[in-house]
Each structure stands twice: as C-alpha cells, then as structure tokens.
N, CA, C and O atoms as a Maestro MAE file, in Angstrom:
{
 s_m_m2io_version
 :::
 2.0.0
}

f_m_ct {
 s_m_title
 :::
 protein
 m_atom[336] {
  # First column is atom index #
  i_m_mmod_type
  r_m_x_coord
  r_m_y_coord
  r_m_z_coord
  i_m_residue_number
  s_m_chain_name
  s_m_pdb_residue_name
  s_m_pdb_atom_name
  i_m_atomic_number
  :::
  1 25 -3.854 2.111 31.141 1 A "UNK " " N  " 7
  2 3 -4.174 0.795 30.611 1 A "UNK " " CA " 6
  3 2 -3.669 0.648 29.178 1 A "UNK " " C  " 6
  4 15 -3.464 -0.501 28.784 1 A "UNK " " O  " 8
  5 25 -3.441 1.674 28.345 2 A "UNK " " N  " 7
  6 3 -3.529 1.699 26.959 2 A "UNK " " CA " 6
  7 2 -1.670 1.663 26.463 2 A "UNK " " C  " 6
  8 15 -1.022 1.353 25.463 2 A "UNK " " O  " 8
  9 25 -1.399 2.179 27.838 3 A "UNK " " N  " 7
  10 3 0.680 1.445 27.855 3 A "UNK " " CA " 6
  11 2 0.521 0.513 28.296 3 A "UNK " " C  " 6
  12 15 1.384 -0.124 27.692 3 A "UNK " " O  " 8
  13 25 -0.069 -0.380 29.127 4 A "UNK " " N  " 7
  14 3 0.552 -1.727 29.526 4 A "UNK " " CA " 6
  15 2 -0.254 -3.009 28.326 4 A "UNK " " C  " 6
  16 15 0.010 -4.206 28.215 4 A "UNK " " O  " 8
  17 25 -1.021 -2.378 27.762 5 A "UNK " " N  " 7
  18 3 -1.592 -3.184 26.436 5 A "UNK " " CA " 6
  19 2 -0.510 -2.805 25.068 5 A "UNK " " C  " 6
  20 15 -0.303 -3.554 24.113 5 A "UNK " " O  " 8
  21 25 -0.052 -1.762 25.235 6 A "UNK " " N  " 7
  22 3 0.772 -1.169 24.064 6 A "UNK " " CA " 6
  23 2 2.340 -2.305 24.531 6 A "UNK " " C  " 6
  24 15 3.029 -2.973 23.760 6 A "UNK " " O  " 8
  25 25 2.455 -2.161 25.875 7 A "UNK " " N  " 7
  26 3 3.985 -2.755 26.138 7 A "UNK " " CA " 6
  27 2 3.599 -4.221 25.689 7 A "UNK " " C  " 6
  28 15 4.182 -4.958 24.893 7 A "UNK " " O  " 8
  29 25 2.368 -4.450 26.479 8 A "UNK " " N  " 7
  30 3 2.625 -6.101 25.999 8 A "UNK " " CA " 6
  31 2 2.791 -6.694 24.605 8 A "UNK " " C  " 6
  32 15 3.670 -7.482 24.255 8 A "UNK " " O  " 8
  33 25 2.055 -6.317 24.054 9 A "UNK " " N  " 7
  34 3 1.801 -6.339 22.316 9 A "UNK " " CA " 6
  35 2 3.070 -6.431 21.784 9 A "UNK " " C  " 6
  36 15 3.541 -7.453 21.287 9 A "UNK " " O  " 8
  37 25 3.574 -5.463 21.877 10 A "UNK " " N  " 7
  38 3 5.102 -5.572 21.121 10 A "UNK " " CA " 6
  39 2 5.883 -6.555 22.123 10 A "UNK " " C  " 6
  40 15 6.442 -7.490 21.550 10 A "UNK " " O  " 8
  41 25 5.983 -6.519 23.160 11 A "UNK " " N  " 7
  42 3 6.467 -7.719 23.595 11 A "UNK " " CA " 6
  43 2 6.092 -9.162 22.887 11 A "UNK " " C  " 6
  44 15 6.669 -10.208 22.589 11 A "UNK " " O  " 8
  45 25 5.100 -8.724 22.819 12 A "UNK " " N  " 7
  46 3 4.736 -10.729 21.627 12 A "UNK " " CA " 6
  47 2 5.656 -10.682 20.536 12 A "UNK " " C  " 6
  48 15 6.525 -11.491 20.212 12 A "UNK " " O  " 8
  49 25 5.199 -9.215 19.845 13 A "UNK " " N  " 7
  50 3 6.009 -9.485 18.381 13 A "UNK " " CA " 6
  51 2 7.644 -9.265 19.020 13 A "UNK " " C  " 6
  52 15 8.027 -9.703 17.935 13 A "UNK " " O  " 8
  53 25 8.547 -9.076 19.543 14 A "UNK " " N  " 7
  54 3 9.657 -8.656 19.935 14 A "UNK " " CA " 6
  55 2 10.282 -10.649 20.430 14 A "UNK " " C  " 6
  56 15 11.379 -11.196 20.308 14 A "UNK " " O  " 8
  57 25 9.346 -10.997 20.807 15 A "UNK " " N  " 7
  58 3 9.444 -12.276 21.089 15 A "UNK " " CA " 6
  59 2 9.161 -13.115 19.839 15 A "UNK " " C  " 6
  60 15 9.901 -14.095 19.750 15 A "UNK " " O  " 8
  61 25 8.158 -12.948 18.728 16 A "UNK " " N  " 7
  62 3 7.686 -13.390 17.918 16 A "UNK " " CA " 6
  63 2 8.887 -13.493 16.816 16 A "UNK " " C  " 6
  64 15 8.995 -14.462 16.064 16 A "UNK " " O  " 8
  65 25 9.889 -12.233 16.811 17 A "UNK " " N  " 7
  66 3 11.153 -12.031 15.876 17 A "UNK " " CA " 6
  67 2 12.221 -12.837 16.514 17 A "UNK " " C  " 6
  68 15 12.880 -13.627 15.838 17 A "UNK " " O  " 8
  69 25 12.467 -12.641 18.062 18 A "UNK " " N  " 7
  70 3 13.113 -13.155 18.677 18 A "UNK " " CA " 6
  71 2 14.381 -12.253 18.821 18 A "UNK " " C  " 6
  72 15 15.557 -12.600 18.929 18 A "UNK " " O  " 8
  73 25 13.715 -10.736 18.789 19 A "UNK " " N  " 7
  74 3 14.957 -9.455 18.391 19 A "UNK " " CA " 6
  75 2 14.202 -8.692 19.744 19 A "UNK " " C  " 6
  76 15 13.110 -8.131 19.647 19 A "UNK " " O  " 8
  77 25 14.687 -8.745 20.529 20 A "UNK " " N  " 7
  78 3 14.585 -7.541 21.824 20 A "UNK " " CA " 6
  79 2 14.712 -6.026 21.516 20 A "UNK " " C  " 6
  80 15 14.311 -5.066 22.175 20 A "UNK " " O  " 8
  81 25 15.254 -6.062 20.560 21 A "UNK " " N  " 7
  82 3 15.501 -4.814 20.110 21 A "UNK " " CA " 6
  83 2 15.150 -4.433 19.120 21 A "UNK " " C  " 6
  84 15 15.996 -4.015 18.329 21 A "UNK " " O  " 8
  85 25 13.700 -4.428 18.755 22 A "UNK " " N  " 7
  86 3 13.632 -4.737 17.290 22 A "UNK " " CA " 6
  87 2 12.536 -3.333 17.873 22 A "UNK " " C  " 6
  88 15 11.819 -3.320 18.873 22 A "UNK " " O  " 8
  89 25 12.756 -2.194 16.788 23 A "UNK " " N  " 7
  90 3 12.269 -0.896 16.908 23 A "UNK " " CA " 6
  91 2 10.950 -1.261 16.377 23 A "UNK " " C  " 6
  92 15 10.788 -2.003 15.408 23 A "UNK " " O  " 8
  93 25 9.825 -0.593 17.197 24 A "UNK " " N  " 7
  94 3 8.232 -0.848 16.751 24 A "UNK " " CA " 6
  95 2 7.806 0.368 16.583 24 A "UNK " " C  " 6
  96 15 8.762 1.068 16.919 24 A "UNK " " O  " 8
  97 25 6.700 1.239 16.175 25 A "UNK " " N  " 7
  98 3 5.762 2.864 16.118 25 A "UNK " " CA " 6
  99 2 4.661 1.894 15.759 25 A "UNK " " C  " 6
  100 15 4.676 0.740 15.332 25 A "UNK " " O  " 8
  101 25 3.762 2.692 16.055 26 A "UNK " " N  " 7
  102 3 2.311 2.607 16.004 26 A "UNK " " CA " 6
  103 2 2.142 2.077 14.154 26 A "UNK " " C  " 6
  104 15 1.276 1.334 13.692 26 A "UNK " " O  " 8
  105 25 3.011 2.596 13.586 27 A "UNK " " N  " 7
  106 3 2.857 2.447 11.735 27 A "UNK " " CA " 6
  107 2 4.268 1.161 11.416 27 A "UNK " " C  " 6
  108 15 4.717 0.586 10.424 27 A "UNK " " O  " 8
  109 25 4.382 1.169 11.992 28 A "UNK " " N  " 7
  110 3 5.351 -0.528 11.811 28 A "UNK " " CA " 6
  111 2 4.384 -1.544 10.910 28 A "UNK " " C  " 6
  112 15 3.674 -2.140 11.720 28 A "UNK " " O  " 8
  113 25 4.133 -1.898 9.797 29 A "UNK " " N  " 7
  114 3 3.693 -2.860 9.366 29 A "UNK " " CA " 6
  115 2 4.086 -4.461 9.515 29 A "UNK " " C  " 6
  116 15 5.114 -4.985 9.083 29 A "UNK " " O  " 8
  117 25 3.209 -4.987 10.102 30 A "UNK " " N  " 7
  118 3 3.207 -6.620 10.690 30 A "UNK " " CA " 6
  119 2 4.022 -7.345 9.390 30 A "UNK " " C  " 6
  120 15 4.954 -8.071 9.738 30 A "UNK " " O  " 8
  121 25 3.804 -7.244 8.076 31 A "UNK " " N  " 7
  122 3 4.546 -8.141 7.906 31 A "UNK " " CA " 6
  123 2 5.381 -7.886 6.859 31 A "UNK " " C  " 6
  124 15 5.926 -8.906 6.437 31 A "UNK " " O  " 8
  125 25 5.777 -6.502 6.086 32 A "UNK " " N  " 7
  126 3 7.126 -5.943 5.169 32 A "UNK " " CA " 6
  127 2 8.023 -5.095 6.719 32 A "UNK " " C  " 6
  128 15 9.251 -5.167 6.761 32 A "UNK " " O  " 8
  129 25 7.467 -4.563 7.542 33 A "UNK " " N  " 7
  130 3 8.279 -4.230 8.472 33 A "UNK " " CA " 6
  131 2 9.214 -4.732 9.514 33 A "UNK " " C  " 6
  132 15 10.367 -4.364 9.739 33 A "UNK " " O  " 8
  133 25 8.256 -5.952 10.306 34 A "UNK " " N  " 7
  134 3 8.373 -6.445 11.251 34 A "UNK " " CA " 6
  135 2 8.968 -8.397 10.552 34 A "UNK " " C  " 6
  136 15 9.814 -9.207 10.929 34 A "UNK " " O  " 8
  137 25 8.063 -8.365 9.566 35 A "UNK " " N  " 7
  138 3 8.833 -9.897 8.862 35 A "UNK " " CA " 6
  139 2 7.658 -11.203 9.320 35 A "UNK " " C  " 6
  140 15 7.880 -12.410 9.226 35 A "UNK " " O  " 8
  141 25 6.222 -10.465 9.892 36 A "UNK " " N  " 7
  142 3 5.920 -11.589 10.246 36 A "UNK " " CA " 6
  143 2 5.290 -12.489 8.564 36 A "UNK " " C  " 6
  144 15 5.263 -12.109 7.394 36 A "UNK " " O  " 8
  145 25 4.838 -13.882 9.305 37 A "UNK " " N  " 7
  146 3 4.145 -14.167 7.311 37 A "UNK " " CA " 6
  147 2 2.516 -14.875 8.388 37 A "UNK " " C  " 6
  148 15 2.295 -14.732 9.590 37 A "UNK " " O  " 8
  149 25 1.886 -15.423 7.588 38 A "UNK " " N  " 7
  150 3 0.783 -15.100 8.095 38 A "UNK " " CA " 6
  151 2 0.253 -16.878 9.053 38 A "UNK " " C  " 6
  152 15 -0.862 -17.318 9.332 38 A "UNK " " O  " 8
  153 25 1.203 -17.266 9.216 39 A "UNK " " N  " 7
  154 3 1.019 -18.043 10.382 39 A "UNK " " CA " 6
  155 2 1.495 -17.469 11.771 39 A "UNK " " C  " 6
  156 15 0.909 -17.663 12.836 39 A "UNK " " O  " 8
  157 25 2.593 -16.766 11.606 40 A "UNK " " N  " 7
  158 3 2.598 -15.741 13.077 40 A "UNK " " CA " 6
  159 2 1.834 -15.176 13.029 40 A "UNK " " C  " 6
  160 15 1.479 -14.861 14.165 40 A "UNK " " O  " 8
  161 25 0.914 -14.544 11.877 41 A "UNK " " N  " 7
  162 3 -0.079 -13.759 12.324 41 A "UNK " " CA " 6
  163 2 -1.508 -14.317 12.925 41 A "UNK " " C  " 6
  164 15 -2.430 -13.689 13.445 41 A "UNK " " O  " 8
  165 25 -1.378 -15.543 12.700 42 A "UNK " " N  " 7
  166 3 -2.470 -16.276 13.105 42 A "UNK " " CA " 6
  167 2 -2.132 -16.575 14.444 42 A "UNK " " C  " 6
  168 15 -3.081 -16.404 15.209 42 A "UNK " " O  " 8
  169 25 -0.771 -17.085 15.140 43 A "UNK " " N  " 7
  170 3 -0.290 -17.216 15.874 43 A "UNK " " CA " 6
  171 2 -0.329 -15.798 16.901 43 A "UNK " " C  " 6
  172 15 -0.674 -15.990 18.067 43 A "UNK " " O  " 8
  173 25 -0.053 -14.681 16.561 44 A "UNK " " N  " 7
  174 3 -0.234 -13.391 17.577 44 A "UNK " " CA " 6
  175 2 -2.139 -13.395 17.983 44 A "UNK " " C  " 6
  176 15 -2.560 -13.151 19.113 44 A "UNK " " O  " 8
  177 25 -2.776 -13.629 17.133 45 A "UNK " " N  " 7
  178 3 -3.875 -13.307 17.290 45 A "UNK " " CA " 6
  179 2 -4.502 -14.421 18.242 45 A "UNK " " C  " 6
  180 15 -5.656 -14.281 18.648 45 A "UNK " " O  " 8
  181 25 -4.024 -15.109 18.462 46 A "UNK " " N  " 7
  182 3 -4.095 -16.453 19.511 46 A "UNK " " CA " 6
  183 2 -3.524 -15.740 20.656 46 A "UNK " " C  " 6
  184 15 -4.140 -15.096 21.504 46 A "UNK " " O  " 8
  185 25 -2.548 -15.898 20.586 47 A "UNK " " N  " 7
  186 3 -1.797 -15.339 21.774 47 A "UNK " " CA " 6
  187 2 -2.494 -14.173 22.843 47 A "UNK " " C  " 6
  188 15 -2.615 -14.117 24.066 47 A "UNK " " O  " 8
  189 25 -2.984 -13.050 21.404 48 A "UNK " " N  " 7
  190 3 -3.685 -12.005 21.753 48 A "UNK " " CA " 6
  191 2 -4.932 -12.161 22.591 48 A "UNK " " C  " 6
  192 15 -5.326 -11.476 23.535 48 A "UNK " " O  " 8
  193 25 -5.491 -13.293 21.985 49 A "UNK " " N  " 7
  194 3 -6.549 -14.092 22.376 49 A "UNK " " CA " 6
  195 2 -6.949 -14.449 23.908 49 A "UNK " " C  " 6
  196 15 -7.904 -14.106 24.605 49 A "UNK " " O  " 8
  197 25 -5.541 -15.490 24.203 50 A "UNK " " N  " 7
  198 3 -5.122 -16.147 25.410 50 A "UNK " " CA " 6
  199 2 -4.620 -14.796 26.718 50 A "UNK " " C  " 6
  200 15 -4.831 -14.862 27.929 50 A "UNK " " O  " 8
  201 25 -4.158 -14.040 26.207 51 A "UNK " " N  " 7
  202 3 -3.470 -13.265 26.766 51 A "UNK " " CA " 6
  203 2 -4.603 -11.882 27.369 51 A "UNK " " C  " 6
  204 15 -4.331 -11.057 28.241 51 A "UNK " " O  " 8
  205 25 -5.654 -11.980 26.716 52 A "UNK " " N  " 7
  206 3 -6.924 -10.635 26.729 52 A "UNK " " CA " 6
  207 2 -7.827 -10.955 27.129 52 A "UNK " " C  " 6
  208 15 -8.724 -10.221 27.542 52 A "UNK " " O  " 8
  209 25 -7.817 -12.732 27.099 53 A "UNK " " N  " 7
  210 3 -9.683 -13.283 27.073 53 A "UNK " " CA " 6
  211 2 -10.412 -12.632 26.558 53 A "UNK " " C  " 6
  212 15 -11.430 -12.178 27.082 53 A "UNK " " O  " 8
  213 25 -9.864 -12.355 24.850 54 A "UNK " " N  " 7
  214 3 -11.142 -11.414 23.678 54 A "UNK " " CA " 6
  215 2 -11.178 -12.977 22.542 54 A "UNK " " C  " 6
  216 15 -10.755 -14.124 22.686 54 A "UNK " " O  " 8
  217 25 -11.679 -12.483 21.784 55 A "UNK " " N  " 7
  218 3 -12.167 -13.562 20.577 55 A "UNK " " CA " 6
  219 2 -12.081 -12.177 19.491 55 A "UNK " " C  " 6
  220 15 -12.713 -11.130 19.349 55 A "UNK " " O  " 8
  221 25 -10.726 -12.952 18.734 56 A "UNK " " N  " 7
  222 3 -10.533 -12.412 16.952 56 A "UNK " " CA " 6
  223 2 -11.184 -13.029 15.971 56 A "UNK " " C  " 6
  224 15 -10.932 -14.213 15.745 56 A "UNK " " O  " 8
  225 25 -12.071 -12.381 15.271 57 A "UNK " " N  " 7
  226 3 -12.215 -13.093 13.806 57 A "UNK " " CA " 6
  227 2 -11.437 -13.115 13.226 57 A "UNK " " C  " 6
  228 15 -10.499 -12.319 13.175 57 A "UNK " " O  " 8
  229 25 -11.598 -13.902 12.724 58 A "UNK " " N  " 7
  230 3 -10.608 -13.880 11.305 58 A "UNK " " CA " 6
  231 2 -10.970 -12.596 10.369 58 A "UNK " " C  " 6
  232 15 -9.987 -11.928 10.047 58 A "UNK " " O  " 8
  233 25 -11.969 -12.244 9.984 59 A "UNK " " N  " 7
  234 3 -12.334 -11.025 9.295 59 A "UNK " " CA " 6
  235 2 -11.011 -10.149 9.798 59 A "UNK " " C  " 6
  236 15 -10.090 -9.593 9.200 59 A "UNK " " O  " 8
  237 25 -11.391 -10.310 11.247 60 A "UNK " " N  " 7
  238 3 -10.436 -8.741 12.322 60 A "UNK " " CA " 6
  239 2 -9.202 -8.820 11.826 60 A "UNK " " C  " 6
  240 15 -8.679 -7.871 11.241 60 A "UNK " " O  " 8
  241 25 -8.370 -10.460 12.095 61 A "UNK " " N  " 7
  242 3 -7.104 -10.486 11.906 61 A "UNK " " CA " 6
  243 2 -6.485 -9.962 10.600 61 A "UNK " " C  " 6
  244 15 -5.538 -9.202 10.399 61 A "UNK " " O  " 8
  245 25 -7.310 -10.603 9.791 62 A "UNK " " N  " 7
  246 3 -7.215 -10.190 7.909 62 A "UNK " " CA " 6
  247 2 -6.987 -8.430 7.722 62 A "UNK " " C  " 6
  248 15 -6.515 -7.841 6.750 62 A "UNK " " O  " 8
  249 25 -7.387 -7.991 8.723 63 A "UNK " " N  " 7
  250 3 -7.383 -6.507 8.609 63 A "UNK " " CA " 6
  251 2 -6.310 -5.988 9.496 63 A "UNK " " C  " 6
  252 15 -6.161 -4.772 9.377 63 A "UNK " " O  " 8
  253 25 -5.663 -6.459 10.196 64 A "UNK " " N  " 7
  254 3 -5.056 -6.261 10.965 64 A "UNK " " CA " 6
  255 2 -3.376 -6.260 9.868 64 A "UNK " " C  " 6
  256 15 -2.901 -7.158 9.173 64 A "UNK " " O  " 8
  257 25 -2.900 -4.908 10.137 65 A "UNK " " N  " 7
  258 3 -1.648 -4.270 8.989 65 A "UNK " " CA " 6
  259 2 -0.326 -3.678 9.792 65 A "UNK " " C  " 6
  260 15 0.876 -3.705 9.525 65 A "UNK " " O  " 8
  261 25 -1.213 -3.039 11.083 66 A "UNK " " N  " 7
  262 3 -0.101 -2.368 11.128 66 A "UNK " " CA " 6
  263 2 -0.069 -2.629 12.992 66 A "UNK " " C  " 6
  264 15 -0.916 -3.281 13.603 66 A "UNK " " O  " 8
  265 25 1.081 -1.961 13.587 67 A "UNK " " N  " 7
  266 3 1.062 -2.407 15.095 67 A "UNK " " CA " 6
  267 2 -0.357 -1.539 15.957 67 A "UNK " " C  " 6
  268 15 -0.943 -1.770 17.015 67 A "UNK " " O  " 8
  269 25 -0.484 -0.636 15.052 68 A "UNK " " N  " 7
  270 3 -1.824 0.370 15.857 68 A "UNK " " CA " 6
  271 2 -2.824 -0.670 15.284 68 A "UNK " " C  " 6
  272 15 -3.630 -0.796 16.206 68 A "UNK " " O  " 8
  273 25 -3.201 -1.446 14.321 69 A "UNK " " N  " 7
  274 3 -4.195 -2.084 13.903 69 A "UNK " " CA " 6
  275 2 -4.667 -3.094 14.961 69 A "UNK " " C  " 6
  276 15 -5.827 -3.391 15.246 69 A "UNK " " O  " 8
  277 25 -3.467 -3.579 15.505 70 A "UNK " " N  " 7
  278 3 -3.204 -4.440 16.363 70 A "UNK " " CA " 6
  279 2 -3.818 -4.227 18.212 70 A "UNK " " C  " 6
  280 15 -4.351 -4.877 19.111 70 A "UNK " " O  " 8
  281 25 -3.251 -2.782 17.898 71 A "UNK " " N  " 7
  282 3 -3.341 -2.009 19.205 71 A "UNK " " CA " 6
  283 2 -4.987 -1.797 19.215 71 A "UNK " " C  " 6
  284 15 -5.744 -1.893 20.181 71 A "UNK " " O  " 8
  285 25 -5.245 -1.535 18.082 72 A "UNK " " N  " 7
  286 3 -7.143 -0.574 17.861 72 A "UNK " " CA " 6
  287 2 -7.716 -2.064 18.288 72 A "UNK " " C  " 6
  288 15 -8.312 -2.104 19.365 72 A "UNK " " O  " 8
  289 25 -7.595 -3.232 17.575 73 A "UNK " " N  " 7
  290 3 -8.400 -4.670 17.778 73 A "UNK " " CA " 6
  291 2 -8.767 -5.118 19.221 73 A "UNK " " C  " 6
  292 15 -9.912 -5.465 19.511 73 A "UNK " " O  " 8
  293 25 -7.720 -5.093 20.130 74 A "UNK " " N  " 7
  294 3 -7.625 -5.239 21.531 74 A "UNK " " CA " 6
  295 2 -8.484 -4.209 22.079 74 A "UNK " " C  " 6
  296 15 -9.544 -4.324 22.694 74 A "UNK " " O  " 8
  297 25 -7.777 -3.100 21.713 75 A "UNK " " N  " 7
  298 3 -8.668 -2.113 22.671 75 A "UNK " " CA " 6
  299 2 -10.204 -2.383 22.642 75 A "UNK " " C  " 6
  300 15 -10.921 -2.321 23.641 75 A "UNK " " O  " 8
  301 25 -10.746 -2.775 21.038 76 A "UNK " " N  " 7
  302 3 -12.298 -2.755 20.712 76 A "UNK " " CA " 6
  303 2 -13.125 -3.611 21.598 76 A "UNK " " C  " 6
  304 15 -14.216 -3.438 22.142 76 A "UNK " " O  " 8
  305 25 -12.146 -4.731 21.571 77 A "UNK " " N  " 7
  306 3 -12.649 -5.658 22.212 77 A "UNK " " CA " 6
  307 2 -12.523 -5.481 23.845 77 A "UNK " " C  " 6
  308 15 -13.446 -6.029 24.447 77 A "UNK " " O  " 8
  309 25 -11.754 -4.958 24.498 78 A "UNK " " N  " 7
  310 3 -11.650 -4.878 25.584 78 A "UNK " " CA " 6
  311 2 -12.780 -3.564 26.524 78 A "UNK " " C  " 6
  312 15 -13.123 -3.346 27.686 78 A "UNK " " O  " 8
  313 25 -13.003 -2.999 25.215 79 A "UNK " " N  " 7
  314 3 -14.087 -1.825 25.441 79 A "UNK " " CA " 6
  315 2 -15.110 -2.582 25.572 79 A "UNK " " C  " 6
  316 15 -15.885 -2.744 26.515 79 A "UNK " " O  " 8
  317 25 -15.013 -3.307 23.929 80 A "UNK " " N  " 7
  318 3 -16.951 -4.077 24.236 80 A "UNK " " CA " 6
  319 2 -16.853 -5.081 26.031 80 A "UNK " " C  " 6
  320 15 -17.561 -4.627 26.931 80 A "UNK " " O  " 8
  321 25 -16.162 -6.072 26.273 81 A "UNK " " N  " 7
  322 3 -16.094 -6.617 27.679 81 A "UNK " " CA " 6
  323 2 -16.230 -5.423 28.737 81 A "UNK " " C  " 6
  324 15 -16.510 -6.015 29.778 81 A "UNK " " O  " 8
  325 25 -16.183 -4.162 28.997 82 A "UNK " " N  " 7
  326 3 -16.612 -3.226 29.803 82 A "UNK " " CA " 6
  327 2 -17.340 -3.210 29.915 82 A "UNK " " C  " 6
  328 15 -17.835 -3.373 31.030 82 A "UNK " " O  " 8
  329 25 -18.136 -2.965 28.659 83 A "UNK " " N  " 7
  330 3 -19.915 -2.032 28.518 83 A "UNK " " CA " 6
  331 2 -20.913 -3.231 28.789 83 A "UNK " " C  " 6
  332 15 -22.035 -3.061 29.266 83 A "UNK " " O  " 8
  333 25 -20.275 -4.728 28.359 84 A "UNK " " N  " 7
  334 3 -21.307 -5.876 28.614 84 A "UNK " " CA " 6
  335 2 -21.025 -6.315 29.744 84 A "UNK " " C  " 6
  336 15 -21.676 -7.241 30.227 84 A "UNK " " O  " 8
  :::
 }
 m_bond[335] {
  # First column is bond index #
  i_m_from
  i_m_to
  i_m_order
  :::
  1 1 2 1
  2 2 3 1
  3 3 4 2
  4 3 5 1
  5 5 6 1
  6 6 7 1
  7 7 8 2
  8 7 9 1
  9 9 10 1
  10 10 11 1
  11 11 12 2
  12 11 13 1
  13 13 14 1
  14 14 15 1
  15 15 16 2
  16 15 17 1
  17 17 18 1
  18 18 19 1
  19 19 20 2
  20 19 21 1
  21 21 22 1
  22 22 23 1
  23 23 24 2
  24 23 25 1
  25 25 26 1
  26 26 27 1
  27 27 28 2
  28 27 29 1
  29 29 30 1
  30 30 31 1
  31 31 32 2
  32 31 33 1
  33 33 34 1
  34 34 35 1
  35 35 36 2
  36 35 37 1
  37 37 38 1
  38 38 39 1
  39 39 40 2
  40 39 41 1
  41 41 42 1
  42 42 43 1
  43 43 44 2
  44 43 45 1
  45 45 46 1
  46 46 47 1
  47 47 48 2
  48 47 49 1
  49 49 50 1
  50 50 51 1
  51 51 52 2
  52 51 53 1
  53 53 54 1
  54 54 55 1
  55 55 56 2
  56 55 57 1
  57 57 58 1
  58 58 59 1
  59 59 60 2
  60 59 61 1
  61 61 62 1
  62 62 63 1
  63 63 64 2
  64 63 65 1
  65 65 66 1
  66 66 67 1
  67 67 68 2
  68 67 69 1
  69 69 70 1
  70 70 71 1
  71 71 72 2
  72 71 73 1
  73 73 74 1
  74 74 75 1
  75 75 76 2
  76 75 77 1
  77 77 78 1
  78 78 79 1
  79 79 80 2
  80 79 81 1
  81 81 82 1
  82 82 83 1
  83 83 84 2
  84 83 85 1
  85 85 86 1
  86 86 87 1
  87 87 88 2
  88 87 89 1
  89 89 90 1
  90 90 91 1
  91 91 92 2
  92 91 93 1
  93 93 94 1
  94 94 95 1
  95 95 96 2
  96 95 97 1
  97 97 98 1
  98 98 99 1
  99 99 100 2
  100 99 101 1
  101 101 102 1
  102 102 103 1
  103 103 104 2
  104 103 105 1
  105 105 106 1
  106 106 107 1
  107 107 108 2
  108 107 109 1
  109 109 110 1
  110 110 111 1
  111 111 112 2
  112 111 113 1
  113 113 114 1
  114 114 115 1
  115 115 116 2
  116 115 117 1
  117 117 118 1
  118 118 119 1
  119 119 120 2
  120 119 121 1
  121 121 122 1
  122 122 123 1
  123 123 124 2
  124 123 125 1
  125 125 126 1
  126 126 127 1
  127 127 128 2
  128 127 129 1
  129 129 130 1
  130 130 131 1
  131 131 132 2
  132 131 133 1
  133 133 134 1
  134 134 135 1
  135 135 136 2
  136 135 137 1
  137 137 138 1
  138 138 139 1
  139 139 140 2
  140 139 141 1
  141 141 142 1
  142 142 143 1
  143 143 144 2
  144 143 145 1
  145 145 146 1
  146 146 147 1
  147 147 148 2
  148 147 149 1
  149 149 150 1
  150 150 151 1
  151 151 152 2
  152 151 153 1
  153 153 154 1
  154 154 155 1
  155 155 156 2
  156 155 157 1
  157 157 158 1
  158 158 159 1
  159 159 160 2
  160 159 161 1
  161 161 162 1
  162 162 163 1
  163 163 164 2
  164 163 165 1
  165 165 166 1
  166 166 167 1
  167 167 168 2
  168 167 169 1
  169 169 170 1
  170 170 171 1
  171 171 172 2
  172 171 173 1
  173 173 174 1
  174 174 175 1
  175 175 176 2
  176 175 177 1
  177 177 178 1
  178 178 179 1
  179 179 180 2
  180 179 181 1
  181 181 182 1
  182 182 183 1
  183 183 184 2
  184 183 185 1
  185 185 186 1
  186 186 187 1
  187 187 188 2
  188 187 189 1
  189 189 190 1
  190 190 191 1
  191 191 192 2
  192 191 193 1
  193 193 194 1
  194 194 195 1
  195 195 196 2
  196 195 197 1
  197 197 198 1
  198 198 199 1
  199 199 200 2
  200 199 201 1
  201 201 202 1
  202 202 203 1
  203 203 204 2
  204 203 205 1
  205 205 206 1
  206 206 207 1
  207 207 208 2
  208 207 209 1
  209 209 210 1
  210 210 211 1
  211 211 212 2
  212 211 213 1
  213 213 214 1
  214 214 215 1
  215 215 216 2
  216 215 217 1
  217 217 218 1
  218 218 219 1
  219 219 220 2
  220 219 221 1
  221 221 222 1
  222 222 223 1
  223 223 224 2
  224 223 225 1
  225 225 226 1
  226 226 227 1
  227 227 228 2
  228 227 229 1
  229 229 230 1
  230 230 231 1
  231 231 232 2
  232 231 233 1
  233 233 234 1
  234 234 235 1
  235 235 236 2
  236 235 237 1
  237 237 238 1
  238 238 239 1
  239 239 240 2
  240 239 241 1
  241 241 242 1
  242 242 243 1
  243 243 244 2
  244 243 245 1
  245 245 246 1
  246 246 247 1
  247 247 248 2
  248 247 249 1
  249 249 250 1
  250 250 251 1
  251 251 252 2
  252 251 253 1
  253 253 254 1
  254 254 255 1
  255 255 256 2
  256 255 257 1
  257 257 258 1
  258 258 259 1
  259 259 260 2
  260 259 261 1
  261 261 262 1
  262 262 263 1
  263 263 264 2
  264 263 265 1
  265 265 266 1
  266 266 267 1
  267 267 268 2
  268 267 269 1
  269 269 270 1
  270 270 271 1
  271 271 272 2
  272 271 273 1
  273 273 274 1
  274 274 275 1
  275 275 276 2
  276 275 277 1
  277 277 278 1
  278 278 279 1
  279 279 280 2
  280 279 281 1
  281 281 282 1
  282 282 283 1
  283 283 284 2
  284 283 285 1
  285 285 286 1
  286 286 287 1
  287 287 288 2
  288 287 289 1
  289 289 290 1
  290 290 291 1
  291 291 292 2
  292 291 293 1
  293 293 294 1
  294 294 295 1
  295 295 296 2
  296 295 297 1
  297 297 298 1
  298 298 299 1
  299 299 300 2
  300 299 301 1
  301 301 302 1
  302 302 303 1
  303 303 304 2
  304 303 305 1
  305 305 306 1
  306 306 307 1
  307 307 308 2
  308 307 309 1
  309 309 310 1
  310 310 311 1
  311 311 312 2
  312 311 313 1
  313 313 314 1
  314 314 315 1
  315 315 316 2
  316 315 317 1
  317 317 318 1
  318 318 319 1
  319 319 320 2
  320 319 321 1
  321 321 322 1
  322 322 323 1
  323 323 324 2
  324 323 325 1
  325 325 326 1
  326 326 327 1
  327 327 328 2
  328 327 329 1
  329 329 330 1
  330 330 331 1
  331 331 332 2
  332 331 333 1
  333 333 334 1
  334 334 335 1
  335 335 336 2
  :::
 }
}
C-alpha cells in the first residue's frame, strides 16, 4: 500500500511540474527542489484530499517540506480512517 501511495504522490507533483521526468527521494523539498510556491501547495493538498478521502489542515500542510512529509501526512491519516 505504502508504493502505490508513494507512486501516486509524485505522480501529482510530476504532473504538478508538468516534467515526467522530474527525479523525486523521499528528501526532495516541495518547494527549493521541486519549484512548487504555495498555491500548488495548497493545490496538492486538495488533490491529496480528493484523491484519499482524508481532510488536511492547514496547520498539516504548513508543515508539510519535504516529499516524505507529504508521504508521512497521508499515511497518518489513512491510519487514523483504519482504526475508526
């Protein structure tokens, strides 16, 4: 489960650059690495949103730095929807 959440993710941002080939790691920073500015980032976290049926705070997103940050947020949330 934790590759086909990892594939999709970068698929947003890979789509989000509009670079198919745009090299990602877990430490890729969202926005000196990758180039996003912080309406894509508001924009992924929607997406993330639509795409997970989770709910981001804004607190979450604000914290959200790097592609594992990204990766850890989903997972949290997808853990808490298990256990409830």
């Amino acid at each position: 489960m934790e590759q086909l959440i990892r594939h999709q993710v970068e698929r947003m941002l890979r789509r989000k650059r509009r670079n198919p080939a745009l090299s990602l790691t877990a430490t890729s920073r969202l926005q000196e690495d990758i180039g996003l500015d912080s309406i894509d980032l508001v924009e992924l976290a929607i997406n993330l949103e639509h795409r997970f049926h989770i709910e981001i705070k804004d607190a979450e997103m604000e914290q959200m730095r790097t592609v594992q940050d990204v990766l850890d947020c989903v997972d949290l949330h997808l853990s808490n929807l298990i256990i409830d």
